[in-house]
TORMIDO-844508 format. One record per residue (C-alpha): x, y, z. Coordinates in steps of 0.2 Angstrom, whole numbers. Last residue first. Layout:
N
<atom c1="X" c2="Y" c3="Z"/>
...
END
This chain:
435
<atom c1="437" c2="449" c3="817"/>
<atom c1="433" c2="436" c3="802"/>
<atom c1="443" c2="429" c3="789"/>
<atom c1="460" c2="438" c3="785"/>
<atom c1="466" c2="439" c3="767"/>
<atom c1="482" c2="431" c3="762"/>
<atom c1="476" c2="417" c3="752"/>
<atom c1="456" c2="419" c3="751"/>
<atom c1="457" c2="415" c3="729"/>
<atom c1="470" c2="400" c3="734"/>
<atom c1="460" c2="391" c3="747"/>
<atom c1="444" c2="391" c3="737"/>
<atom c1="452" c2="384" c3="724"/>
<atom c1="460" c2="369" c3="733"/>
<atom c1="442" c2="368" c3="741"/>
<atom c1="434" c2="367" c3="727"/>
<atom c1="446" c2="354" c3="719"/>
<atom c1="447" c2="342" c3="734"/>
<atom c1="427" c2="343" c3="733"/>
<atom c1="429" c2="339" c3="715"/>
<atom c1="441" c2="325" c3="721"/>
<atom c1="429" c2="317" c3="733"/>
<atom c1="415" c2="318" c3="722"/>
<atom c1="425" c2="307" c3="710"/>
<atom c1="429" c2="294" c3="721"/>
<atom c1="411" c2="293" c3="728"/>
<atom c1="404" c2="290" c3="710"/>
<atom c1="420" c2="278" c3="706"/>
<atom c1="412" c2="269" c3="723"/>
<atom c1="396" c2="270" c3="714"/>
<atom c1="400" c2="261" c3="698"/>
<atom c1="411" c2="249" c3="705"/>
<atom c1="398" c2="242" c3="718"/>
<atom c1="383" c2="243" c3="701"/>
<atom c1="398" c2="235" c3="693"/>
<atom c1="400" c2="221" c3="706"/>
<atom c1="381" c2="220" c3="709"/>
<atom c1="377" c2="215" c3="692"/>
<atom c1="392" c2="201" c3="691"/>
<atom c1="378" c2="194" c3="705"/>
<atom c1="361" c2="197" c3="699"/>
<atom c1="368" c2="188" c3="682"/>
<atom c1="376" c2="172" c3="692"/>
<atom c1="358" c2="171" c3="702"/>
<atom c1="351" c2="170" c3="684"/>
<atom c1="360" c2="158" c3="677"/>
<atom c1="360" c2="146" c3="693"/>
<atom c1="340" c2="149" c3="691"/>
<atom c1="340" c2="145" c3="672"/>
<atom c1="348" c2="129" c3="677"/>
<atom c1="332" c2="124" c3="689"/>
<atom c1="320" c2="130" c3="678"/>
<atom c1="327" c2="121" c3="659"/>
<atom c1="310" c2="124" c3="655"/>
<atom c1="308" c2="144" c3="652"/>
<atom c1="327" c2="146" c3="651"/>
<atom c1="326" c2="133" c3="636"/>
<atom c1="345" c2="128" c3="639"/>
<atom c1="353" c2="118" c3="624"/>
<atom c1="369" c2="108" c3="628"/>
<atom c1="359" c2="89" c3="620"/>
<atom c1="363" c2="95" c3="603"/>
<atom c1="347" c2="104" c3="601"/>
<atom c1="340" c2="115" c3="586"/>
<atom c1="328" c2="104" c3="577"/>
<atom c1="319" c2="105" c3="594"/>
<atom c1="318" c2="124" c3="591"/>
<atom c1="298" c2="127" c3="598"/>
<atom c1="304" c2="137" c3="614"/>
<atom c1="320" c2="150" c3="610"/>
<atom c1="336" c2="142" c3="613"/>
<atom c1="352" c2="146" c3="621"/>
<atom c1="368" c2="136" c3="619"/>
<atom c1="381" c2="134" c3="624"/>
<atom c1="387" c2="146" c3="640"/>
<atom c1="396" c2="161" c3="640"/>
<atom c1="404" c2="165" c3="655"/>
<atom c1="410" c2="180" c3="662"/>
<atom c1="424" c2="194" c3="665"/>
<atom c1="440" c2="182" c3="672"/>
<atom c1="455" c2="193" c3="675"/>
<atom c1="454" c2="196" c3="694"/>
<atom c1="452" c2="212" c3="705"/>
<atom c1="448" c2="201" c3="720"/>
<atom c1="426" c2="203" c3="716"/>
<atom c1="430" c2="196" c3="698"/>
<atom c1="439" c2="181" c3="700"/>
<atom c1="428" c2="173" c3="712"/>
<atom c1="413" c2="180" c3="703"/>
<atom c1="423" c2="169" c3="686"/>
<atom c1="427" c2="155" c3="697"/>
<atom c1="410" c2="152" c3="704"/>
<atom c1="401" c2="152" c3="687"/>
<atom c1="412" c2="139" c3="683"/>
<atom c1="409" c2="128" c3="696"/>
<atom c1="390" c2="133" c3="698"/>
<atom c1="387" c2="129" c3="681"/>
<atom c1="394" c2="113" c3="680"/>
<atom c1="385" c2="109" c3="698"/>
<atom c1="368" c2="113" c3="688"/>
<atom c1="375" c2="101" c3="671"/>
<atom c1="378" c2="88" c3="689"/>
<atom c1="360" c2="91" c3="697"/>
<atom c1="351" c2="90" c3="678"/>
<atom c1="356" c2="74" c3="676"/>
<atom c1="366" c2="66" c3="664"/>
<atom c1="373" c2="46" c3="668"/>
<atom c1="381" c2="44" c3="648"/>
<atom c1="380" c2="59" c3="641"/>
<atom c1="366" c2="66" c3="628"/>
<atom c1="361" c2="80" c3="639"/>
<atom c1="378" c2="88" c3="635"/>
<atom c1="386" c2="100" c3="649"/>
<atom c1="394" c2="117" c3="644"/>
<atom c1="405" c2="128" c3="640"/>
<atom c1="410" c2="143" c3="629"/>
<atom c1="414" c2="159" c3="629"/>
<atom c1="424" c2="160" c3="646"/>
<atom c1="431" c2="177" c3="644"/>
<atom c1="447" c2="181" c3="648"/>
<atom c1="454" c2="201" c3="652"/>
<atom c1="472" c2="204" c3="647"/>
<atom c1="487" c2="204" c3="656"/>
<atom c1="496" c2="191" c3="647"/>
<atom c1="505" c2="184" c3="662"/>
<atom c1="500" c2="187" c3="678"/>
<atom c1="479" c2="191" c3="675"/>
<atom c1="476" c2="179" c3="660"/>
<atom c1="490" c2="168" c3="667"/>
<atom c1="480" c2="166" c3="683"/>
<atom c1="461" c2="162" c3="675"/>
<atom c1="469" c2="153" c3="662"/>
<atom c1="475" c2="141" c3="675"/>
<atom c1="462" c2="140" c3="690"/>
<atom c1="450" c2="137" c3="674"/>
<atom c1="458" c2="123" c3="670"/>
<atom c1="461" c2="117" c3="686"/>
<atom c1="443" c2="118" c3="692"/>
<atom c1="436" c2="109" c3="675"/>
<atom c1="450" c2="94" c3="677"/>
<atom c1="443" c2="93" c3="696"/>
<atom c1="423" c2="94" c3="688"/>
<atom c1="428" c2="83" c3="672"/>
<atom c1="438" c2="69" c3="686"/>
<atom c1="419" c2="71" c3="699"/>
<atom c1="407" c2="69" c3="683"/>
<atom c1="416" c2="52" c3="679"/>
<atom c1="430" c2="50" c3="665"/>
<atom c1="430" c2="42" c3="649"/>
<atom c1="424" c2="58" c3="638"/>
<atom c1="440" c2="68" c3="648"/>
<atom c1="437" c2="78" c3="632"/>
<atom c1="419" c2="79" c3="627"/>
<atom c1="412" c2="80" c3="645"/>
<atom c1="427" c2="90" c3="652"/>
<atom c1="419" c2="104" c3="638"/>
<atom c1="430" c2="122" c3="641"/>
<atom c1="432" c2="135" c3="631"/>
<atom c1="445" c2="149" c3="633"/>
<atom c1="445" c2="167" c3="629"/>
<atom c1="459" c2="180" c3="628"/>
<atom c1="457" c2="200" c3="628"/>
<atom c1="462" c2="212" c3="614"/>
<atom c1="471" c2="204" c3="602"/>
<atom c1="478" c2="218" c3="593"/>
<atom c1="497" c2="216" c3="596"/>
<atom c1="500" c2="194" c3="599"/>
<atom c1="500" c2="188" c3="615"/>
<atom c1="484" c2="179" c3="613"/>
<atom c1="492" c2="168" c3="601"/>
<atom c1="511" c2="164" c3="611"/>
<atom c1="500" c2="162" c3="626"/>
<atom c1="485" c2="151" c3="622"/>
<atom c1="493" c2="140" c3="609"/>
<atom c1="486" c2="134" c3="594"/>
<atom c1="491" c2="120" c3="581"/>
<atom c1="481" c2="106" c3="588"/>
<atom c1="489" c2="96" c3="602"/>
<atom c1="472" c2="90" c3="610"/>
<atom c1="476" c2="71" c3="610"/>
<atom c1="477" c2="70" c3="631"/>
<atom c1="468" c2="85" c3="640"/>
<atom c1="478" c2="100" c3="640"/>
<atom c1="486" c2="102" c3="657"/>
<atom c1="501" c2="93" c3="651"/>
<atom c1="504" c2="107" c3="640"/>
<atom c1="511" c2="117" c3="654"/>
<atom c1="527" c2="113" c3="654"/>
<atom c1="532" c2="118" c3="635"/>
<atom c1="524" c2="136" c3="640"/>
<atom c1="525" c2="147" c3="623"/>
<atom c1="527" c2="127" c3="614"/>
<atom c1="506" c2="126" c3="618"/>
<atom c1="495" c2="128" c3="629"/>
<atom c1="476" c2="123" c3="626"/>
<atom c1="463" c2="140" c3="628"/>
<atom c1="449" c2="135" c3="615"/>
<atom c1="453" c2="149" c3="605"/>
<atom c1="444" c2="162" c3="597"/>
<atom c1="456" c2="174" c3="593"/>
<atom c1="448" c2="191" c3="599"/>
<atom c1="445" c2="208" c3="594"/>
<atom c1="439" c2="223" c3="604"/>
<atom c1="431" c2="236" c3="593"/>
<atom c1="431" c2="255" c3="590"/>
<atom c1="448" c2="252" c3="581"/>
<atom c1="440" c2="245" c3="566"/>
<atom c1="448" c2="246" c3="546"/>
<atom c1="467" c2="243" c3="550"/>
<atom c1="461" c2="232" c3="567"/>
<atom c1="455" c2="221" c3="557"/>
<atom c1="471" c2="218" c3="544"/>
<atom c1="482" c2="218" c3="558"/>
<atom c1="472" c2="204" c3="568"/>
<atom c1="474" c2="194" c3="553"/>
<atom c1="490" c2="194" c3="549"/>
<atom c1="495" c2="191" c3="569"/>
<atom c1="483" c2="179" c3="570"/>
<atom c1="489" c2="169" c3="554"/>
<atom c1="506" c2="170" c3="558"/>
<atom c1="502" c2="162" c3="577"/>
<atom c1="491" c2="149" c3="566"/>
<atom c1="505" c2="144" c3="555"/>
<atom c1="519" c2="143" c3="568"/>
<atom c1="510" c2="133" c3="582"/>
<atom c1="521" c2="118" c3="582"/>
<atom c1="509" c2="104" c3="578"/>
<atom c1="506" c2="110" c3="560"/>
<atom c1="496" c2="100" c3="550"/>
<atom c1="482" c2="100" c3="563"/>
<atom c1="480" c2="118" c3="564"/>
<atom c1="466" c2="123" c3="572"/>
<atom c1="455" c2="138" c3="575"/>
<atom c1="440" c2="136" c3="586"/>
<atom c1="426" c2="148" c3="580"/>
<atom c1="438" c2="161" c3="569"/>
<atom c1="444" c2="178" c3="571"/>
<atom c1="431" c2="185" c3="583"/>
<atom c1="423" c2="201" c3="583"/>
<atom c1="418" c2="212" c3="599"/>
<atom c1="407" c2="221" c3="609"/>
<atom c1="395" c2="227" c3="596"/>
<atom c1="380" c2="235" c3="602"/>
<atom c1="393" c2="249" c3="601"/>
<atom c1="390" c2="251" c3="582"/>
<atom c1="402" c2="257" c3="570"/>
<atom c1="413" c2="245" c3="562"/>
<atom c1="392" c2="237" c3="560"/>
<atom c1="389" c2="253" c3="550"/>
<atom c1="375" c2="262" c3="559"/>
<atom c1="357" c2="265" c3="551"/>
<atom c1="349" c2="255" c3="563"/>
<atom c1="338" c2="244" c3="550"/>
<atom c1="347" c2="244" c3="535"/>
<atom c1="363" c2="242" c3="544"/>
<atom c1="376" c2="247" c3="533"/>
<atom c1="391" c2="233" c3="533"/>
<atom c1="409" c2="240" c3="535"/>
<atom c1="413" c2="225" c3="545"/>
<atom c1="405" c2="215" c3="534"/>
<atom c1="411" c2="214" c3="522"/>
<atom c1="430" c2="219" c3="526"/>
<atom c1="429" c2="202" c3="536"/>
<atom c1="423" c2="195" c3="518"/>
<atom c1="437" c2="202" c3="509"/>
<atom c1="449" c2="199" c3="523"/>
<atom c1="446" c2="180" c3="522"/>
<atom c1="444" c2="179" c3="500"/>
<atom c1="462" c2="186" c3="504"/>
<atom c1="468" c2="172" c3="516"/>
<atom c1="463" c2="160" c3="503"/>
<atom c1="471" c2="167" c3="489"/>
<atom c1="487" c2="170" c3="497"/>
<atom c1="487" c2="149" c3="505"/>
<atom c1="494" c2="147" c3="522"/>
<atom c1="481" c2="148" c3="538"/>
<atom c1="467" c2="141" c3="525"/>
<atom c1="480" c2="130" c3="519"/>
<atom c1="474" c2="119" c3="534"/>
<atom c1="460" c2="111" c3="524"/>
<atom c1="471" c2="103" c3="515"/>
<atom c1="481" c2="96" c3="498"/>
<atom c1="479" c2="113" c3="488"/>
<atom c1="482" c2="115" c3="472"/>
<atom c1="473" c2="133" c3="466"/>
<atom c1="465" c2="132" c3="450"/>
<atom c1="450" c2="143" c3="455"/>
<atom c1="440" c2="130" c3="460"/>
<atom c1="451" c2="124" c3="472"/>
<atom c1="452" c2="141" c3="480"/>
<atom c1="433" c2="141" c3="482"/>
<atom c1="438" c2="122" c3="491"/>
<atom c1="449" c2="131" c3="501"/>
<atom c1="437" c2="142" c3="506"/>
<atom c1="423" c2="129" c3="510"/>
<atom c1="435" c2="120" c3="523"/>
<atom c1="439" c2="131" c3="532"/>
<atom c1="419" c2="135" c3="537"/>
<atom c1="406" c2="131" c3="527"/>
<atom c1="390" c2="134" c3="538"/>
<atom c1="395" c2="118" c3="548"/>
<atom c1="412" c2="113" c3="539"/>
<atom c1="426" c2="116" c3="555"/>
<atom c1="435" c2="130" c3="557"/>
<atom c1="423" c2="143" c3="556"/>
<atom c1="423" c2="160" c3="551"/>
<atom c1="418" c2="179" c3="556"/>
<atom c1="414" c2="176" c3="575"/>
<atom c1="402" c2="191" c3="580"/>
<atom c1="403" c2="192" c3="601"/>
<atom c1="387" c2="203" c3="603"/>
<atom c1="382" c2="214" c3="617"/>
<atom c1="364" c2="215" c3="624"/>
<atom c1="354" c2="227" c3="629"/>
<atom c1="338" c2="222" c3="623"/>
<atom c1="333" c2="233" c3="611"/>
<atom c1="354" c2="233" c3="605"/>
<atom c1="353" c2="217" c3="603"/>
<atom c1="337" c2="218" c3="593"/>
<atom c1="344" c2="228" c3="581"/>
<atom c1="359" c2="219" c3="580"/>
<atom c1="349" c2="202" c3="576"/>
<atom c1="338" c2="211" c3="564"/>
<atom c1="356" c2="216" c3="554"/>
<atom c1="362" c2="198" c3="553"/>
<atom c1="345" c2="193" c3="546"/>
<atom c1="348" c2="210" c3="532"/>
<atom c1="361" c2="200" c3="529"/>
<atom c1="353" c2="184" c3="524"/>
<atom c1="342" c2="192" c3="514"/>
<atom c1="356" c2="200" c3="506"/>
<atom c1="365" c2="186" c3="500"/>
<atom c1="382" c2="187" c3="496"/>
<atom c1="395" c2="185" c3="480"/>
<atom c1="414" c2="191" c3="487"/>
<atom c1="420" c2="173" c3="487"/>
<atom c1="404" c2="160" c3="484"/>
<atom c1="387" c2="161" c3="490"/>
<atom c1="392" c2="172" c3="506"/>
<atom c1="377" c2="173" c3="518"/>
<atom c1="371" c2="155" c3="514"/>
<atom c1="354" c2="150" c3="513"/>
<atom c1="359" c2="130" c3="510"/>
<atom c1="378" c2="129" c3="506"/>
<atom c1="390" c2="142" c3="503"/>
<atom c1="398" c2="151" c3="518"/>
<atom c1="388" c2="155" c3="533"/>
<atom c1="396" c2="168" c3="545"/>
<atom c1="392" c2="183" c3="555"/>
<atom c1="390" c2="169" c3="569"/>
<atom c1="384" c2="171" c3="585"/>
<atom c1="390" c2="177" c3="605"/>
<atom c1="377" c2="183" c3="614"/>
<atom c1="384" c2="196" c3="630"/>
<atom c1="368" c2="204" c3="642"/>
<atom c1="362" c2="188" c3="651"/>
<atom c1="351" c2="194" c3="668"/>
<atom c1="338" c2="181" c3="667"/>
<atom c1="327" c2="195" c3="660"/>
<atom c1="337" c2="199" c3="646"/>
<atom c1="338" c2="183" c3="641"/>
<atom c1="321" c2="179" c3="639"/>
<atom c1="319" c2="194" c3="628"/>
<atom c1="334" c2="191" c3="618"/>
<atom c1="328" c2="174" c3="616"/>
<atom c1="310" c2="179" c3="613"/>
<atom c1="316" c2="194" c3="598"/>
<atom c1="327" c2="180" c3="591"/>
<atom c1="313" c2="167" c3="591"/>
<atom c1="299" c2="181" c3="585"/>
<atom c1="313" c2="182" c3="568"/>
<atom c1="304" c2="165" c3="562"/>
<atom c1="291" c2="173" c3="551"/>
<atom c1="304" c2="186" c3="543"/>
<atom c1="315" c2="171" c3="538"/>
<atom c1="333" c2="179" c3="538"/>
<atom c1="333" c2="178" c3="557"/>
<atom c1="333" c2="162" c3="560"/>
<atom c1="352" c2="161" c3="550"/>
<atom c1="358" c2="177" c3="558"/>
<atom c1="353" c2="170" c3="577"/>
<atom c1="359" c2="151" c3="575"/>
<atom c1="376" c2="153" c3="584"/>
<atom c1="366" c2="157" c3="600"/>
<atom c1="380" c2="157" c3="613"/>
<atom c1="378" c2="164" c3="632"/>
<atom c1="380" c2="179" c3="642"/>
<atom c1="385" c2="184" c3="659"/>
<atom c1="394" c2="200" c3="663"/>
<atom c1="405" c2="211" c3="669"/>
<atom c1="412" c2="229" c3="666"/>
<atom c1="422" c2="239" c3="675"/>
<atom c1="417" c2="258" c3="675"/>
<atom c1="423" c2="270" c3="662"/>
<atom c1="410" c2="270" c3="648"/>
<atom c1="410" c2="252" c3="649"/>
<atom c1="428" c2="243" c3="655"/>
<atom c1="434" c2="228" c3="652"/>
<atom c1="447" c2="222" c3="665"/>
<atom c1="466" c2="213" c3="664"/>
<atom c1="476" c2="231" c3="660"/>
<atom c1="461" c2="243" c3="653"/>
<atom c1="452" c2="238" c3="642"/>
<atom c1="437" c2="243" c3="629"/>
<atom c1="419" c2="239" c3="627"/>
<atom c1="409" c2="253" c3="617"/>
<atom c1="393" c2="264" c3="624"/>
<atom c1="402" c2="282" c3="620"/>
<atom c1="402" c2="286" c3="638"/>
<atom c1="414" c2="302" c3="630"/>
<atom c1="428" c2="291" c3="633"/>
<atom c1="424" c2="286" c3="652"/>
<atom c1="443" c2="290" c3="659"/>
<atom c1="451" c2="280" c3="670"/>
<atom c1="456" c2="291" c3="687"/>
<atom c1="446" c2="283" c3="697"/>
<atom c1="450" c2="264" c3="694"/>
<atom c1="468" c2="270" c3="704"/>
<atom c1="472" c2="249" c3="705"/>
<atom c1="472" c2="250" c3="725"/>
<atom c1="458" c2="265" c3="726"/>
<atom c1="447" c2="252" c3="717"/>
<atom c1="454" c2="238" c3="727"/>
<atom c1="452" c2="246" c3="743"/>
<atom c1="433" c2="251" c3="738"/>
<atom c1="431" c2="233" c3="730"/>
<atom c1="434" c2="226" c3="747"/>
<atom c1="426" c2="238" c3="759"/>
<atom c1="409" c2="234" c3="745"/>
<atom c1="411" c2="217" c3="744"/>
<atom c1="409" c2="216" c3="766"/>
<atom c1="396" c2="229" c3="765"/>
<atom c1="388" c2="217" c3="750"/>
<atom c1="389" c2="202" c3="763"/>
<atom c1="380" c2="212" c3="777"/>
END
């Protein structure tokens, strides 16, 4: 009875908003938009996913890439078809960029078993291209490449500022955007496994409160990506805090978090594609009880949710949240309640036409990763009871685009029907039937 009920809905909505009249592109297998939804080869498109920043880095050791091929398999059959990783490690220990422009193919040819293997399984990839913090280099390595090179630079934030810096960035996004797969034989600017790329895990800009540097920075950025790929979606990859683009609204952001970024002004900007939002009550209301990071959790989503749809009109994406093990009080009924909340809002969204696509959650690992933890890891064949939220989550974004997908189905049999007998009409016009 309840998918009757969804399926009324959806088919007003659908003749509503005119889904059948968006084209399917050749069904060439990428993610594009149209207004606040993603579409696949025509239909909406929904899903749930998850993070697995470690994915390129495990996989550059031939005896560990069975932990990629379980996690994709394990998440395949929870539902989960969006991963979001790294195509990033700069300098350090096995990096994939030793210094600016220098790179280590075995670490590539890692980044291109994880495609691979995506696409085995199904699954899209969200491919972030830096850091902004100092796991796997980050920010901070470039400038200090800079550095080396006579530059005189007093902070991590001349990332956003410095020529040299910002051109050590579009070499390596040039990288590896026009990367040959060894294994696929597609060029990574090429390959619909692809769903998107990521400017930057987190950017933040400190130094300057006001939001200048980093909105210059997007927009640079953006401009520069989408001059060598326009197959792909691109987004900033913020957290989602408000900034001078809606002076009243920064009160939402939980107390300290005035960083440089702002989720109207940056999303706003020509080339990004849809907008994201993160969202961790248990790190940033860290005093509070489960039932204040729950309400702030509901409100913040409330929020992004509603100016994705009224005033950027772009899709959003949840692509990170979570609930750490290592908090004071956890259990797994309030990390399960997390889910649900969030989970919630997003089918909520989806099934009235709304902005909100999915949720990624952090992180997924494969059995036999303890190094791995940070206390937000889900092992889907131990964590049961979470993996059972996920998976009920997966069936039911499923059942909207499977709805969506035959109602367009209906929609366009109608019309050819429409047609043949427009046609019919006009090759018997004037010519008696019958006695």
């Amino acid at each position: 009875m309840k998918q009757w009920v969804l399926a009324f809905f959806l088919l007003n909505f659908l003749t509503q908003q005119e889904w059948c009249h968006v084209q399917a592109q050749g069904g060439d297998g990428f993610i594009r938009t149209r207004g606040v939804h993603f579409l696949l080869n025509g239909n909406p498109y929904y899903a749930n996913g998850f993070n697995a920043y470690w994915l390129m880095y495990q996989a550059s050791d031939p005896s560990q890439r069975s932990k990629v091929s379980d996690v994709f398999r394990e998440a395949s059959s929870h539902g989960l078809s969006i991963a979001r990783t790294w195509a990033f490690s700069d300098g350090g220990y096995r990096p994939l960029q030793y210094s600016p422009g220098s790179y280590n193919e075995q670490m590539f040819k890692g980044l291109d078993f994880v495609i691979a293997e995506a696409r085995r399984y199904g699954i899209k990839l969200v491919l972030s291209l830096v850091n902004n913090y100092e796991n796997f280099g980050g920010k901070q390595q470039y400038v200090n490449w800079a550095r080396s090179r006579g530059q005189y630079l007093t902070s991590d934030d001349d990332f956003f500022r410095n020529p040299l810096v910002k051109g050590f960035y579009k070499d390596h996004v040039k990288t590896v955007l026009n990367r040959y797969n060894a294994i696929t034989g597609v060029v990574y600017k090429n390959d619909p496994t692809i769903m998107a790329w990521e400017l930057m895990n987190e950017p933040r800009c400190t130094s300057d409160p006001s939001g200048r540097t980093i909105q210059a920075w997007i927009a640079e950025m953006a401009s520069f990506v989408k001059s060598i790929d326009r197959n792909h979606l691109l987004e900033a990859g913020l957290e989602g805090f408000y900034g001078q683009a809606t002076p009243q609204k920064k009160g939402l952001n939980p107390s300290g978090y005035n960083i440089g970024t702002d989720f109207i002004a940056n999303n706003r900007i020509p080339g990004i594609d849809f907008a994201t939002v993160h969202s961790y009550p248990d790190q940033w209301l860290s005093n509070s009880n489960d039932q204040s990071q729950l309400a702030f959790l509901d409100n913040w989503l409330n929020t992004h949710i509603q100016d994705a749809r009224q005033i950027l009109q772009k899709p959003l994406l949840l692509t990170e949240f979570g609930k750490s093990r290592k908090d004071p009080g956890f259990s797994t009924y309030q990390r399960d309640l997390l889910f649900s909340t969030v989970y919630y809002k997003i089918y909520f969204s989806a099934k009235h036409g709304g902005a909100a696509a999915g949720g990624l959650f952090w992180q997924l690992l494969a059995g036999g990763m303890d190094s791995f933890r940070d206390g937000y890891e889900i092992v889907l064949s131990q964590d049961t009871s979470t993996a059972n939220v996920i998976a009920k989550q997966s069936h039911k974004l499923y059942q909207i685009r499977k709805i969506f997908a035959r109602l367009r189905n209906i929609q366009r049999w109608k019309r050819a029907r429409a047609s043949r007998r427009a046609q019919w009409r006009a090759r018997h016009k004037g010519k008696r039937i019958g006695n």
